[in-house]
VOGU-3710 file (C-alpha; in Angstrom, 3 decimals, decimal comma):
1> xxxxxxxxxx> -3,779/9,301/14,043  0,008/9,354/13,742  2,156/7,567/16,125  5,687/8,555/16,810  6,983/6,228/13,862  8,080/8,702/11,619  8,256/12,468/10,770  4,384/13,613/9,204  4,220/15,734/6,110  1,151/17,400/7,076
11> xxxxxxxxxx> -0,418/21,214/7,569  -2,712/23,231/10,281  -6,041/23,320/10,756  -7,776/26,239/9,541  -11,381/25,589/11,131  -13,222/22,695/12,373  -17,135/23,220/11,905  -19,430/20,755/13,935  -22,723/19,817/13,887  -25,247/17,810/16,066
21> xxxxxxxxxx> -22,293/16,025/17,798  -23,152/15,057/21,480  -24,484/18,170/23,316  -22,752/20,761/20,583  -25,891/21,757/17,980  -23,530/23,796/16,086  -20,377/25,065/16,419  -17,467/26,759/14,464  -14,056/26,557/15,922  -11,449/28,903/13,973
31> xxxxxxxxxx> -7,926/27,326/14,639  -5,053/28,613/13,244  -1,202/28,648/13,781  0,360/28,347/17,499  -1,406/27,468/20,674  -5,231/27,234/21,194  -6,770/26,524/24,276  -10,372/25,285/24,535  -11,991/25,713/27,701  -15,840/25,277/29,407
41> xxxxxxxxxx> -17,717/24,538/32,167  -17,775/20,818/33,164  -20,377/18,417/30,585  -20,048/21,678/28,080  -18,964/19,389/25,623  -15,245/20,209/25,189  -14,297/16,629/24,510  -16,575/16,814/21,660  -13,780/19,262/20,218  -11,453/16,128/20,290
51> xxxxxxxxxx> -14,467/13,550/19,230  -14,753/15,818/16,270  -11,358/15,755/15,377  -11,228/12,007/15,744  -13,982/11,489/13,186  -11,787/13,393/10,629  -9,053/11,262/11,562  -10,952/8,116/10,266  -11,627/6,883/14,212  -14,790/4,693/14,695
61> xxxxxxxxxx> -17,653/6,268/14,596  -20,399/5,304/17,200  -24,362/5,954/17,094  -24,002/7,771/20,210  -22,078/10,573/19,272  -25,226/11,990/17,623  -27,130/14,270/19,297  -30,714/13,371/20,839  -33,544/14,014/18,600  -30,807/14,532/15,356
71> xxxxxxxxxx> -30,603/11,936/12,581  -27,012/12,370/12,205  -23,622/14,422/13,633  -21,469/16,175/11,202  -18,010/17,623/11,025  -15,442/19,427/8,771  -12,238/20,203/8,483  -10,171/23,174/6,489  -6,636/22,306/6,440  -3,656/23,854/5,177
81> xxxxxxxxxx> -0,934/21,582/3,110  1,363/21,446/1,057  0,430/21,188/-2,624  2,794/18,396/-3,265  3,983/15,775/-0,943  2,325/12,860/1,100  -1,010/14,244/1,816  -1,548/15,891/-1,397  -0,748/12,591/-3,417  -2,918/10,355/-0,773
91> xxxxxxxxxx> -5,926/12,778/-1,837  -5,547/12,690/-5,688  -5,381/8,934/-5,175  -8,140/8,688/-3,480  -10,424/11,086/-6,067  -10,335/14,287/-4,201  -8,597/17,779/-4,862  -6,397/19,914/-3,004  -7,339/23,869/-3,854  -4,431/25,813/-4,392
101> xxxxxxxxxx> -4,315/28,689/-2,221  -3,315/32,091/-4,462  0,698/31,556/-5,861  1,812/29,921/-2,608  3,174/26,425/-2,476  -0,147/25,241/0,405  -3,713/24,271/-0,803  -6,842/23,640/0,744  -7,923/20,486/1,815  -11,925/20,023/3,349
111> xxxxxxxxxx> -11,978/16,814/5,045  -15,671/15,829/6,390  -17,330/13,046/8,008  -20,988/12,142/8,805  -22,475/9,789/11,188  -26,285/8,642/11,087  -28,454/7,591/14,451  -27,956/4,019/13,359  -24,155/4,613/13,054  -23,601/4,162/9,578
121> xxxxxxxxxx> -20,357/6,606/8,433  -19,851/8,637/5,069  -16,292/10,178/4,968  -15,620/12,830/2,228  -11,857/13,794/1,164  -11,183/16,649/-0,741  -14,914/16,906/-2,789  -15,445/12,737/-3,305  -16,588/10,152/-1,640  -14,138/7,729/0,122
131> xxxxxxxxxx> -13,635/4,895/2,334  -13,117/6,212/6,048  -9,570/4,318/6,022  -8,544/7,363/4,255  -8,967/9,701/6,620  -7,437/7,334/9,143  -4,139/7,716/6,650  -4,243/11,085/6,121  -4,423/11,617/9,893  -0,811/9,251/10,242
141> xxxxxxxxxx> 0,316/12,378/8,307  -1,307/15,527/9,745  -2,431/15,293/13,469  -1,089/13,633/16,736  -4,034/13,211/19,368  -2,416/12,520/23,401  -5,525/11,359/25,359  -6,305/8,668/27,975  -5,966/6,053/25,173  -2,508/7,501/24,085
151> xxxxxxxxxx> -1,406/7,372/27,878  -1,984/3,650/27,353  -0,080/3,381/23,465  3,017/4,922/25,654  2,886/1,639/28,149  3,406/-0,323/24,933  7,097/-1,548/24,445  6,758/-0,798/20,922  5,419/2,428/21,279  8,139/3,419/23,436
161> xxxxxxxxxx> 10,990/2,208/20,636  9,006/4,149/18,370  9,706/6,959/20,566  13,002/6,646/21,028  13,728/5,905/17,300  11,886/9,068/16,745  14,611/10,816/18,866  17,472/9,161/17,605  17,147/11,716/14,185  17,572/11,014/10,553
171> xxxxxxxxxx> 21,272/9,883/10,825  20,002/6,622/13,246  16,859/6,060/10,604  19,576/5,738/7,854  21,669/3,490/9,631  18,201/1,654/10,821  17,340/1,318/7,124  20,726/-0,160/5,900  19,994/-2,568/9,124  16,771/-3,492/7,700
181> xxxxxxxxxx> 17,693/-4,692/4,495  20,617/-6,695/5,800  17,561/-8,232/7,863  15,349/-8,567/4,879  18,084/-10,205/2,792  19,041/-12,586/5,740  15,594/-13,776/5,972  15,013/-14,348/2,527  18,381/-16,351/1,721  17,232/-18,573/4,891
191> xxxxxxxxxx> 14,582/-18,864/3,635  15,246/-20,266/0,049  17,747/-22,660/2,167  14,972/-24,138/4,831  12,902/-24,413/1,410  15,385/-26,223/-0,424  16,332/-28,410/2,156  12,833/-29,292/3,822  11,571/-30,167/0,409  14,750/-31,961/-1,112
201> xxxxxxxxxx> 12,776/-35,634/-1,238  10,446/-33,301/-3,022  12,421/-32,221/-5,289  14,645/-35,698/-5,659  11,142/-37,029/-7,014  10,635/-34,125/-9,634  13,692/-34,757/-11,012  13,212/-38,615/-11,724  10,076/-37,905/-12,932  11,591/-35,219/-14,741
211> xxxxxxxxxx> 14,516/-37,686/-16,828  11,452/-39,934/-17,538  9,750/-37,424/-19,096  12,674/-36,079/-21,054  13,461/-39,415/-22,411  10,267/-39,963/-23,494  9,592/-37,039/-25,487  13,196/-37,303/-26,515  12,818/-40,850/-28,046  9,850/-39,448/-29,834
221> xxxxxxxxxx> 11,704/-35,572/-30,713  8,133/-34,970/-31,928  8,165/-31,556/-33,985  5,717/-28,448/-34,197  2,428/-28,926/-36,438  3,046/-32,594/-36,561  0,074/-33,824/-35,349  -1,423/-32,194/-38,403  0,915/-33,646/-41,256  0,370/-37,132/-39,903
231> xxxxxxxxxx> -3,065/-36,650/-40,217  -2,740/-35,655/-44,017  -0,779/-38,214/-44,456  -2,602/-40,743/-43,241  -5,824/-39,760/-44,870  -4,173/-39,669/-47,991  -2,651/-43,108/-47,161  -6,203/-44,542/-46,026  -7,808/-43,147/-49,567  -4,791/-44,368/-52,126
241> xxxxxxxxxx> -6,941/-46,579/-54,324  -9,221/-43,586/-54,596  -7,022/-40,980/-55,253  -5,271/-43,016/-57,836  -8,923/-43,880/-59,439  -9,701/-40,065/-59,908  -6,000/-38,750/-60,969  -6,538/-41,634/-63,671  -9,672/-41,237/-65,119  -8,684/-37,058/-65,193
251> xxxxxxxxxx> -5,770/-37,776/-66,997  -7,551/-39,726/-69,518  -10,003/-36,988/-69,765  -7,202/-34,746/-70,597  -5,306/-36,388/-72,598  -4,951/-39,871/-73,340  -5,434/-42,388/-77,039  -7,995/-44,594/-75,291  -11,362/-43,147/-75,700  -12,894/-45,268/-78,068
261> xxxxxxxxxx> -12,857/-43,151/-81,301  -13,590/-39,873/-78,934  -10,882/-36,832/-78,931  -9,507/-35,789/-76,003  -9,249/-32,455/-74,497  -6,109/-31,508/-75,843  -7,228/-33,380/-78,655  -10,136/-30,647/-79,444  -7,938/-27,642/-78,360  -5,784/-28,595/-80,986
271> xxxxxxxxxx> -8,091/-28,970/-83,287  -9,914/-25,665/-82,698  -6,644/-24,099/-82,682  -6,193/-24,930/-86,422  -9,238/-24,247/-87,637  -8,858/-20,813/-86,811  -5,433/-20,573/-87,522  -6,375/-21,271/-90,841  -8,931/-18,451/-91,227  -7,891/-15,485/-89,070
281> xxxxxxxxxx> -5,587/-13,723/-91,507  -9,273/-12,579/-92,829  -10,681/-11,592/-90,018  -7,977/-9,644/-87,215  -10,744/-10,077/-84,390  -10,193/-13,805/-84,588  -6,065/-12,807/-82,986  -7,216/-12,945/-79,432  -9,273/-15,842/-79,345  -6,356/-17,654/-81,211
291> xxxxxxxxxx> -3,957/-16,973/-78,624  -6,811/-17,230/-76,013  -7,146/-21,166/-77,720  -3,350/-21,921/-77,530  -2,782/-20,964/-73,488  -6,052/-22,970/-73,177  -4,087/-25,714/-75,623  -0,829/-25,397/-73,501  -2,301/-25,218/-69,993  -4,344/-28,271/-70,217
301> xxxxxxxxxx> -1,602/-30,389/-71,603  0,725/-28,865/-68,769  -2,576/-30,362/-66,200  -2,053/-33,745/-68,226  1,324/-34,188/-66,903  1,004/-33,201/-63,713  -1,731/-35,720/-63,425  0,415/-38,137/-64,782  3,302/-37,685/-62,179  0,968/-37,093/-59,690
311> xxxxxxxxxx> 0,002/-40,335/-60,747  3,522/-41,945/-60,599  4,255/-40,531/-56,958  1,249/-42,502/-55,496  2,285/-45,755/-53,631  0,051/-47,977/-54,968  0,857/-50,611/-52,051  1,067/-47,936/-48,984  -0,198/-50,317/-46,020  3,179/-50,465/-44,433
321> xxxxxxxxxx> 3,463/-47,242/-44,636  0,186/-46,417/-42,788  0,710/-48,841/-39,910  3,453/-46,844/-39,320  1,694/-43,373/-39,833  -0,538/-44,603/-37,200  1,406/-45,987/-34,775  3,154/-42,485/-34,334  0,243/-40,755/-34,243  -0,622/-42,921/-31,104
331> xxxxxxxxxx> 2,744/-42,666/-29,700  2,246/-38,544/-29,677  -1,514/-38,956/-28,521  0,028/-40,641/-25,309  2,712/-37,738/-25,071  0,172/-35,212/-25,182  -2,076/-36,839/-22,249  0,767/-37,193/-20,156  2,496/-33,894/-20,512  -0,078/-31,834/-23,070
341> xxxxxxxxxx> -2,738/-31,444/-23,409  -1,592/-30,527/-27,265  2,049/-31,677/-29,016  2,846/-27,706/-28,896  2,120/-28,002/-24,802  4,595/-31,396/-24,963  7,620/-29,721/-26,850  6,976/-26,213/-24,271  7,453/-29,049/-21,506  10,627/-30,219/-22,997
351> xxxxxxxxxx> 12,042/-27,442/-23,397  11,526/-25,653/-19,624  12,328/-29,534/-18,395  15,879/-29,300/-19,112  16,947/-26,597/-17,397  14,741/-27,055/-14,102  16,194/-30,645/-14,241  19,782/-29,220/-13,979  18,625/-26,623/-11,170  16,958/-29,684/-8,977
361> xxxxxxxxxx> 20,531/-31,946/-9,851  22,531/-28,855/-9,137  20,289/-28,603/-5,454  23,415/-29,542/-3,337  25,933/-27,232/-4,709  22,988/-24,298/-4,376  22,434/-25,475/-0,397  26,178/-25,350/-0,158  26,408/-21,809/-1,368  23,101/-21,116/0,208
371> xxxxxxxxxx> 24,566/-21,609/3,449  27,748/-19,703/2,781  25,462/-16,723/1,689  23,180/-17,224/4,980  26,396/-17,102/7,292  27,294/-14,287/5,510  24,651/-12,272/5,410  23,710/-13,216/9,175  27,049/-11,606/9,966  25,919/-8,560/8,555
381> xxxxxxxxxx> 22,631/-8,146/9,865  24,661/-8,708/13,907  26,837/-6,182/13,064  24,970/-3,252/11,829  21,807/-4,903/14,383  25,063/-3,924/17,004  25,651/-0,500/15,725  21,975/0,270/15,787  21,841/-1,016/19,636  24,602/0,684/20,023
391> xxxxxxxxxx> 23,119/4,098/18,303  19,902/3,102/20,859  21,669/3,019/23,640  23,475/6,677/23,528  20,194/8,208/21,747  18,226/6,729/25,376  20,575/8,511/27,479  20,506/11,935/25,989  16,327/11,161/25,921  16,600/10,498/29,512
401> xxxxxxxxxx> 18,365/13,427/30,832  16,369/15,998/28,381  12,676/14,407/29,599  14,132/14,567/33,469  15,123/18,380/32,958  11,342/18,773/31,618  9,842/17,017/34,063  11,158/19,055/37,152  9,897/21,679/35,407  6,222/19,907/35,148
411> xxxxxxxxxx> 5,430/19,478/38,714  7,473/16,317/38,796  10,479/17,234/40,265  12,877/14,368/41,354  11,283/12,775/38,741  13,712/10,759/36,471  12,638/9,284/33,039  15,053/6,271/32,216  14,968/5,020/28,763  15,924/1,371/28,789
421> xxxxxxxxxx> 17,637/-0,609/26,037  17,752/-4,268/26,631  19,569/-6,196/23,266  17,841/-9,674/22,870  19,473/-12,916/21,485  16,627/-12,917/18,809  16,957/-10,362/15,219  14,126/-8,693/14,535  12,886/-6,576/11,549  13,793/-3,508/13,943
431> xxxxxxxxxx> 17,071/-5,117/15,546  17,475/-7,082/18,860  16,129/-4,902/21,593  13,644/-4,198/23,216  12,948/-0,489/24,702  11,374/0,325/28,088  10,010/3,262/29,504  10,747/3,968/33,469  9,905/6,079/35,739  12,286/6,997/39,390
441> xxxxxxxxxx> 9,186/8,785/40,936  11,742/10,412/43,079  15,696/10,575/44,240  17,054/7,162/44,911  13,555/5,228/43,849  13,519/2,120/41,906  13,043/2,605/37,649  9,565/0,912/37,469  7,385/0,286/34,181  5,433/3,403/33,181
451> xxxxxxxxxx> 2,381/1,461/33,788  2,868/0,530/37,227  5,243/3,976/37,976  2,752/6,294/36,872  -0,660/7,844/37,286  -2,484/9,008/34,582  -1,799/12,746/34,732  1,834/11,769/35,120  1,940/9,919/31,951  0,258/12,904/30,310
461> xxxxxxxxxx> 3,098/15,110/31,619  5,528/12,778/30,636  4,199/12,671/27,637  3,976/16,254/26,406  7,964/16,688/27,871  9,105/13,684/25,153  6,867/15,361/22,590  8,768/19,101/23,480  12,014/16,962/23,366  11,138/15,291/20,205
471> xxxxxxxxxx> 9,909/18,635/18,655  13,232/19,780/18,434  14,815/16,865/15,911  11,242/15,936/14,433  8,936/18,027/14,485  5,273/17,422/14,094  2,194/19,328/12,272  -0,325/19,111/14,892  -0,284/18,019/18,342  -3,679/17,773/20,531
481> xxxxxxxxxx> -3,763/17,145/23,966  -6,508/16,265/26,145  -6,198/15,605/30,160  -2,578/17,267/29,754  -2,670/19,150/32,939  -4,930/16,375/35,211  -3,936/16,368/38,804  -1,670/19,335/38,662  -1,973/23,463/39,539  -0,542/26,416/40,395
491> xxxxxxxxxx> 3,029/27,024/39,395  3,420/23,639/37,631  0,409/24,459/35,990  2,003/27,384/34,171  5,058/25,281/33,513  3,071/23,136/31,291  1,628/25,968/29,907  4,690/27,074/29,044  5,913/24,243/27,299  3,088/23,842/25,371
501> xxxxxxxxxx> 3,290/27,251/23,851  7,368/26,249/23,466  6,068/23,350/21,636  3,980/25,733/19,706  6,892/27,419/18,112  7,184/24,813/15,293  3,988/23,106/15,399  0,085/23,693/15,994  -0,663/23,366/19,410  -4,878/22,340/20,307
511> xxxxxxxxxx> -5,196/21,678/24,163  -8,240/20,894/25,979  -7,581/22,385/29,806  -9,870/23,265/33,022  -6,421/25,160/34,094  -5,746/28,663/33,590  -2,341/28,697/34,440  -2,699/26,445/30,903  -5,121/28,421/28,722  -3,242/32,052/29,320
521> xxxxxxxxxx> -0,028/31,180/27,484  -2,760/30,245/24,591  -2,342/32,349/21,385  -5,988/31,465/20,338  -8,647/30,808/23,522  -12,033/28,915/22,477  -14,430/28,775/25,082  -17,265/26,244/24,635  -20,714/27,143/26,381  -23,160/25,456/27,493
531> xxxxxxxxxx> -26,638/26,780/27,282  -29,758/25,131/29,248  -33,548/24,900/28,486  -35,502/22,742/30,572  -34,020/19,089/29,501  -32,355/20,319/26,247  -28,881/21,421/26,413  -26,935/23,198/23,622  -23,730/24,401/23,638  -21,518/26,508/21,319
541> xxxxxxxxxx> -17,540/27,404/21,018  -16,964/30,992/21,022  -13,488/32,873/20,326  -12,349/34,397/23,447  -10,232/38,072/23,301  -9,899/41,732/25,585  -12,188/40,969/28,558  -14,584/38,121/27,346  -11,427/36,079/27,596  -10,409/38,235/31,070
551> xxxxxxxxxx> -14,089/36,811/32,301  -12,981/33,156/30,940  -9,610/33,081/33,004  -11,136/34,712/36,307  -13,994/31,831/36,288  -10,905/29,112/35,558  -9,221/30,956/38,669  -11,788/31,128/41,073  -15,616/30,433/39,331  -16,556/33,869/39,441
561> xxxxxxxxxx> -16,029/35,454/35,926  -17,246/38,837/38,064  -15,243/38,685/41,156  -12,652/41,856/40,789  -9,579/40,044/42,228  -10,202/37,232/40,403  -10,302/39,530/37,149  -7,141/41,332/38,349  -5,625/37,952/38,867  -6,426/36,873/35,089
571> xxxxxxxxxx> -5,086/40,040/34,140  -2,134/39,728/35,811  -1,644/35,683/34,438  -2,341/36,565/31,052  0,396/39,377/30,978  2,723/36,849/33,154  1,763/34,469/30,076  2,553/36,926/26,906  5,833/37,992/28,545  6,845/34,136/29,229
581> x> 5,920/33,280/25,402
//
């Protein structure tokens, strides 16, 4: 669920429905807007409100949350959000839908999650399946759950930075941000610097092996599609006697006085040719076959000379030439198994060689400005890490004096919370200090670590006055607390009652409370009962108004729903309650 990192873009819960969780068979809780109170009898199951609220928040689900003789607990949950924003976007990504709710800018989103007897988890979002780490991100965005657990999260260092930051307001996130990327920058300039310089013998070696390479291929300057060319080449040279065999005896065919009394092929063109010649003014269908006769007559003796320079172009002695045909085609053969594996692969080498040769023999000027730019940028990064400390430091103090004014108020007078900012010598991605939590338990008492300072009802307290303080610069959707009111009663019982329904004014309040003095400042009262049969027991949440919720108060009061004064007493703190709101 969310942590006080950063401002939620959430909505409210509608309605949580359960089912078969712990000792609840089957309940319907109606939430709403403002400040709900669920109360019971003691083992009636009211945690299971929070349980249930957890599973829609992606927490881990355990077999025994399912109720005996069940094969598996189920929950839902109607929210409303926004149509657009953070939620909304997380559910489309995820396969789900957001209804639209008539012309408003809020939808409808139906979270649910199931939980077998063997413990095995099915989380829905928004109509489809999805992975239960969805929920868990959704819930960063829509719900804040204080319980024994958070109690501990607020002992955390970090958690208490967070807190702070939280307070600080959108003016320290900005300068925060710029911080950051100084940070960022710094580390990754110092970072290309320790690279450069731990691996310089590295990179010395690259580069020698590097001008080898470069010569080599240079002393070759092979060219694209050479390999192939070479290999015509030397087929053709490998063949000559052949070639020169067939191109002969062609020509000769062709055309050529040496056939022993027989006419060549132009020979007999020609000769056709005039015997037709010689007849075809009788007959005009000979006209075409004449002309057919003399491009026959023509292109054949146009064949007989290209045979016969074909002829004249072969190198009748071409053994020097093949040696050397050869040895090249070896000399590229080892180029390509040392930087290929193909020529094309060698002269793609070559060509990225030369420049990353002159960045490797350029790697001393680039550490020199490397470590100008680190200086540099380290500068930055301790100046605006300063102004953040700085922006800390004042934010703490204002934090300190609001949460002391709330806690006199929440039966912890002479209480005083003080917010500590200690700058380190070491940067950080969130600056140099480091933020403590402490707690004077009384006028003139040492500042000592929440942890050791503070019981767990007191860190509850303490925790709803930073949320009431925080509420006012950040608010958040949907706060639920559990335990809030442990150890305390009478009027600071109705103090934190009051501040809860303050805290109610901007956000949705859900507060699990034995106290009355809590539950009558409540805008919405759910009561959750517990039923008994023999070794079975059921329970149910029912919405509480007129006397049914007079009868809750007066058994909170005294544990006799029926007792007159302790009706007229319930009266009498509900009224105190609505005029106090």
């Amino acid at each position: 669920m969310s942590e006080t990192g950063g401002k939620p873009a959430g909505g409210v819960i509608d309605e949580i429905t359960i089912r078969d969780l712990g000792v609840i068979a089957e309940a319907v809780l109606p939430l709403g807007p403002g400040f709900t109170a669920v109360t019971g009898e003691t083992g009636a199951g009211k945690t299971m409100v929070v349980q249930a609220l957890g599973l829609l928040m992606g927490e881990r689900a355990v077999a025994g949350q399912v109720r005996v003789g069940r094969a598996q607990s189920w929950v839902e949950g109607r929210w409303r959000v926004p149509s657009e924003g953070v939620v909304a976007d997380r559910v489309r990504d995820a396969g789900g839908e957001v209804e639209a709710i008539d012309s408003s800018t809020l939808a409808e989103l139906i979270l649910s999650r199931s939980v077998s007897g063997e413990g095995r988890s099915r989380a829905i979002v928004g109509g489809r399946s999805a992975p239960v780490g969805v929920l868990g991100e959704l819930g960063e965005s829509l719900v804040v759950v204080h319980g024994q657990s958070d109690q501990l999260r607020l002992r955390s260092s970090t958690e208490q930075r967070l807190a702070l930051d939280r307070f600080a307001g959108r003016p320290f996130r900005e300068q925060l941000d710029a911080y950051e990327d100084a940070f960022h920058a710094w580390q990754a300039l110092r970072l290309e610097l320790d690279t450069l310089v731990t691996q310089r013998e590295v990179r010395i070696r690259e580069a020698e092996s590097l001008r080898i390479a470069v010569t080599e291929i240079e002393a070759l300057a092979p060219l694209a599609g050479e390999e192939e060319s070479l290999a015509e080449r030397a087929s053709r040279l490998t063949n000559l006697e052949d070639l020169r065999l067939a191109a002969a005896s062609a020509r000769e065919a062709v055309s050529s006085d040496e056939l022993d009394g027989r006419a060549d092929t132009v020979g007999l063109l020609d000769s056709a040719l005039r015997q037709l010649e010689r007849v075809q003014a009788h007959d005009a269908a000979l006209l075409p076959i004449v002309e057919s006769l003399a491009s026959a007559s023509f292109l054949v003796a146009e064949i007989s000379t290209q045979l016969s320079s074909y002829l004249a172009e072969l190198d009748t002695d071409g053994g020097t030439e093949l040696d050397e045909v050869q040895d090249r085609r070896a000399a590229l053969s080892v180029l390509a198994r040392k930087y290929g594996p193909t020529l094309d692969d060698v002269i793609v080498f070559f060509e990225g060689a030369g420049p990353r040769l002159i960045e490797l023999d350029n790697d001393s000027d680039r550490i020199e400005e490397l470590t100008d730019a680190v200086a540099d940028a380290l500068g930055l990064a301790e100046t605006l890490a300063a102004d953040v400390s700085e922006a800390r430091a004042e934010a703490a103090g204002r934090l300190s004096a609001l949460v002391s004014d709330e806690l006199a108020a929440l039966a912890m007078g002479g209480s005083q919370l003080v917010v500590e900012v200690l700058p380190g010598t070491e940067l950080t991605s969130t600056g140099r200090d480091t933020v403590h939590f402490l707690l004077a338990s009384h006028a003139g008492a040492e500042p000592r670590p929440l942890g050791r300072g503070a019981s767990g009802g007191e860190l509850s307290r303490i925790m709803l006055a930073i949320e009431v303080v925080l509420a006012a610069t950040d608010p958040v959707p949907t706060f639920v607390f559990d335990e809030v009111d442990a150890g305390v009663g009478g009027a600071s019982a109705i103090e934190i009652g009051r501040r809860l329904a303050q805290l109610a004014r901007g956000s949705q309040v859900i507060v699990v409370t034995h106290l009355a003095q809590v539950a009558a400042f409540a805008t919405n009262h759910l009561s959750v009962v517990k039923d008994s049969d023999g070794a079975v027991t059921e329970s149910s949440v029912r919405q509480l108004t007129g006397e049914h919720r007079v009868a809750e108060m007066a058994r909170l009061l005294s544990g006799l729903p029926d007792s007159e004064s302790g009706l007229a007493h319930a009266r009498e703190l509900i009224q105190l309650a609505a005029d106090g709101r």
